[in-house]
N, C-alpha and C positions, 0 to 999 in steps of 0.2 A: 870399262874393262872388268870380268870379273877377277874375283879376290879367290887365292887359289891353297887350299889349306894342308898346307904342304907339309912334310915329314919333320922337319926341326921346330915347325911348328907347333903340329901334334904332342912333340918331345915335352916340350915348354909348357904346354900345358899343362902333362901329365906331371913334372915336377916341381912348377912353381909352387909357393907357399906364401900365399896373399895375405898380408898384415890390415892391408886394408884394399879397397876395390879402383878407386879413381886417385892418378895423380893429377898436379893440377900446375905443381912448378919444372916441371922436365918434357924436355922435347927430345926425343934419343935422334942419332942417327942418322938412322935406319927409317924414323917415322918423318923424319925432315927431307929424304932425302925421296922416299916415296909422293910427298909432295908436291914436289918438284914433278917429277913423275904426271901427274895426277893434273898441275897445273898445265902443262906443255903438251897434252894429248886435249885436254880442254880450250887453250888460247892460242895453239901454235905454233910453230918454230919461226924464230927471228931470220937466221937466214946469215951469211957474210959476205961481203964485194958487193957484187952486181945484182947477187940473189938476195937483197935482204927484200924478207915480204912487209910491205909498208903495211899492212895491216896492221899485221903483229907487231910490227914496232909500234905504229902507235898505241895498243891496247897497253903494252909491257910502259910504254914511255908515259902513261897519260896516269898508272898506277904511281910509278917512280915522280912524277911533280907532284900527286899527294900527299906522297909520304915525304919527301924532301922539305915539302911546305907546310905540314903539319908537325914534324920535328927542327924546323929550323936549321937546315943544314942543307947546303950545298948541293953532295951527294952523300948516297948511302954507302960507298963504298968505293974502292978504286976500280970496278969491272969496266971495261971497253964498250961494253953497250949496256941499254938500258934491259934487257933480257937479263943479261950478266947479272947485275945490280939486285934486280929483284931474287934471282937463284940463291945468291949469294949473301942477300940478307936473311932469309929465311934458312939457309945452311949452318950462317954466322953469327946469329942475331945472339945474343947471351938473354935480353928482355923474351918472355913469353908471350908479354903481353903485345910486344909491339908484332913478334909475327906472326900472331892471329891476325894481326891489326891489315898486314900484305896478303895474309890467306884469306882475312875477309873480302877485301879487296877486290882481288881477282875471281874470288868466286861470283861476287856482286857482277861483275865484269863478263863473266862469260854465260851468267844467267840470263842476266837481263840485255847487255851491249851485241852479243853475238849473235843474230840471227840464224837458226837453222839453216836457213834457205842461202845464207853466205858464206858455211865452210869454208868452201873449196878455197874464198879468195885467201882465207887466213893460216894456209899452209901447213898441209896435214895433221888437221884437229879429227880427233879420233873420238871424244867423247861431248854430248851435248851436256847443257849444263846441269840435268837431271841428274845423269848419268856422271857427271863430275860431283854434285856431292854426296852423292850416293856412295861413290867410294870413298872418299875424301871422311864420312862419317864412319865410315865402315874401317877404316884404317886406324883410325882414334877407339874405334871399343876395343881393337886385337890390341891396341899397345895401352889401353887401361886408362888411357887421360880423360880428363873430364871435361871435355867440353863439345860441341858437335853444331854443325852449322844448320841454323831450324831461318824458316821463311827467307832473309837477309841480311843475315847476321849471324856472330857465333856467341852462344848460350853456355856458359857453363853449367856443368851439367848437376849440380849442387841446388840450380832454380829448375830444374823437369823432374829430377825425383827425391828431391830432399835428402841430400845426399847426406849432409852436416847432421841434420836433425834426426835422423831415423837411420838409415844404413850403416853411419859408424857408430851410435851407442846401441844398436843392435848386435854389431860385430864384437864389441868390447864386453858387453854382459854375456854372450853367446863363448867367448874366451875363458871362460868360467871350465876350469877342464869337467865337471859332471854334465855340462852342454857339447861335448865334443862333436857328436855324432849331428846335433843340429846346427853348430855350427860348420861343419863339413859341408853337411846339406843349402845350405845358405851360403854358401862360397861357390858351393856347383852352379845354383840357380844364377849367380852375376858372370860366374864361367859363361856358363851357355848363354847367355844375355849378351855379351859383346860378343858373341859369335856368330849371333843368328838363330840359336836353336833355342826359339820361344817354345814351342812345346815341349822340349825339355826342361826350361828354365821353369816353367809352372809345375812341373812335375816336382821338381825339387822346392819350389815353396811350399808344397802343400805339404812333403816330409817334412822340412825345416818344422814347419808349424805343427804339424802331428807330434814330432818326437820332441819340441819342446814340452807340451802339456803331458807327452806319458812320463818325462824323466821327475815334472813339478809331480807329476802322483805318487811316482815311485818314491821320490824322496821325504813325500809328505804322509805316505805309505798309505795312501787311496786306492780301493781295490777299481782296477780296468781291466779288462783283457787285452794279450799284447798283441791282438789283431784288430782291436778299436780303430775305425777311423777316424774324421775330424767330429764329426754329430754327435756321437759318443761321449767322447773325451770331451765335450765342449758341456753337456750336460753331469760330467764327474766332477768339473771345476766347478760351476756354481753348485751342483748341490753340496758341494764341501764348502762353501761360503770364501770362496777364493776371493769372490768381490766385496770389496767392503761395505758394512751395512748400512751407510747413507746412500748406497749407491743403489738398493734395490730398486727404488723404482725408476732406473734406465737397466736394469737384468732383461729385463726381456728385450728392449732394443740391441743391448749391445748380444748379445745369446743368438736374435736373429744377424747380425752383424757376421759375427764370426762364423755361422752355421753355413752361411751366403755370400760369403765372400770367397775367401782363398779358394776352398772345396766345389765352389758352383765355378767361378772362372776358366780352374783346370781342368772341371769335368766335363764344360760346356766346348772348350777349342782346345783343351789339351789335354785332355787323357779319354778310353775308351774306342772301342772302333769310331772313324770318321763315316760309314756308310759309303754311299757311290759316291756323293761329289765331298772332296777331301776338305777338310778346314784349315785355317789360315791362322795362326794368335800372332795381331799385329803387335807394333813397339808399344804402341798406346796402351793397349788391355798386360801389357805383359811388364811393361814401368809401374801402373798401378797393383799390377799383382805385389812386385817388390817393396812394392811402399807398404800394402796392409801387411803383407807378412811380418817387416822388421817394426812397424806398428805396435800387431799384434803380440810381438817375441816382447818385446818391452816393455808393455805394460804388464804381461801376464808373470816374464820374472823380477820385476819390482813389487808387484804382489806379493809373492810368494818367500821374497826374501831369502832365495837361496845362491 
C-alpha cells in the first residue's frame, strides 16, 4: 500500500529540530500501530465463530509458540486469540528488542511461508511480502528509528551506515554555531533520506560538503570565491596545507577522493538535466553518499581546529 505524505506530515517536517537522525530505543504509537497495519494486510485476518480463517490462525499461532518458547512463558498476553496476542504484543511490549523480535517474525513469515499463488486462502491479504517490507521499512525512516528489515532479518541501522561512527560526530562538530548553514544542509540530506527523496538528499550533501570547506576558508581567511564549487575549494584546502605534512604523499589520493566522490555521485544521478530516460539514485548510492559526506566534514574540521 502506498505511504501517503500528508499535511501534518509535511508540518512536522517543516518544524522539527533534529538533535540527532536515528532513535533506536522508542517505538511511538502511531509507528506501532501502523504495524499492525502493515502485518494484517500482509498475513491476514484471523476471522471470529465460524469464520475464523485457519490459515491465518495458523501463521499468527505458529509465530506466538515461538515467541512463548523462546521467552519462556506460557502466553504473551491475556488476548482471546492468537492474532490478539501478537497485536497486542507489539502494541504493549515495553522491550524494543523483543518487538522487532514478533516483526521479524512475521515478516520472515509472509515472505518466505505465504505463497503468492495462495492469498485468497489467507483472507484478505492485501500486500505480498515485497510489498510488506517495503512499507514496513519505509514507515521506520518517516518516524527516524533506526533499524529497517534487509534480506531476513532486522538490521540496525548503525551496521548499513555507520551511524555511531560518522553521522553523530559529524552532527556534533557541525553544532559548532560558525557550521550552521552546513549543518542545516546535512540535516536536509537525512530529511530527505528517510523520505524517499534521494536526489534531493545528494543535493544537500554535496552543499553540506561545499559550505563546510568555504566557512574552514573564511575563517582561516583563504581567498575562494563564493561561487566555488567542490573542485575548487578542494584545491584551496590543500594548497593552504590543511593536510598535514606526513600526509602528503596520500594528497593526491585523498584530493582525487574528495574531487570524485560527493560532486561525481550527485552529478551523475542527482543533479543536472536527467535527458529522455529519467535517473533513479538508489538507497545504496545515496547511504554511501551520507557516509563520505559526514566523513569528509570530519576529518576536514578536526584539521582545521575550528
Amino acid at each position: 500500500m502506498p505511504t501517503y505524505n500528508l499535511f501534518s506530515k509535511r508540518q512536522k517536517e517543516l518544524s522539527a529540530e533534529a538533535t540527532d537522525i536515528l532513535l533506536y530505543d522508542e517505538l511511538n504509537q502511531s509507528l506501532r500501530t501502523q504495524i499492525i497495519h502493515i502485518i494484517t494486510d500482509g498475513m491476514g485476518k484471523y476471522g471470529e465463530g465460524r469464520y475464523i480463517n485457519s490459515y491465518a490462525q495458523e501463521a499468527y499461532q505458529y509465530i506466538c509458540d515461538i515467541l512463548r518458547r523462546e521467552y519462556g512463558l506460557f502466553e504473551l498476553n491475556n488476548s482471546r486469540t492468537s492474532e490478539g496476542e501478537i497485536h497486542n504484543f507489539i502494541l504493549m511490549e515495553k522491550s524494543i528488542e523483543k518487538v522487532l523480535d514478533a516483526v521479524e517474525l512475521c515478516l520472515n513469515y509472509i515472505d518466505k511461508t505465504i505463497p503468492e499463488t495462495e492469498h485468497e486462502y489467507y483472507g484478505e491479504v492485501k500486500l505480498n511480502g515485497k510489498e510488506v517490507i517495503d512499507e514496513l521499512n519505509q514507515r521506520f525512516k518517516e518516524h527516524a528509528v533506526g533499524y529497517q528489515y534487509e534480506v531476513d532479518r532486522m538490521v540496525k541501522m548503525d551496521s548499513m551506515y555507520i551511524h555511531s561512527e560518522i553521522v553523530k560526530p559529524a552532527l556534533q562538530l557541525l553544532f559548532n554555531p560558525k557550521f550552521l548553514g552546513a549543518n542545516e544542509e546535512y540535516l536536509k540530506a537525512h530529511e530527505h533520506y528517510r523520505h524517499g527523496r534521494n536526489k534531493e538528499c545528494l543535493a544537500e550533501c554535496l552543499k553540506a560538503f561545499e559550505s563546510t570547506m568555504k566557512i574552514i576558508c573564511t575563517e582561516k581567511g583563504w581567498t575562494f570565491n563564493t561561487t566555488d564549487t567542490a573542485k575548487p575549494l578542494v584545491n584551496v584546502v590543500l594548497t593552504n596545507n590543511l593536510i598535514p605534512s606526513y600526509m602528503q604523499t596520500q594528497i593526491s589520493a585523498f584530493k582525487n577522493l574528495l574531487e570524485s566522490g560527493i560532486p561525481t555521485i550527485r552529478n551523475k544521478v542527482g543533479g543536472h538535466g536527467q535527458g529522455a530516460t529519467p535517473t533513479t539514485a538508489d538507497d545504496e548510492t545515496t547511504r554511501y553518499a551520507l557516509n563520505l559526506t559526514g566523513s569528509n566534514i570530519i576529518y576536514l574540521i578536526e584539521l582545521s581546529n575550528l
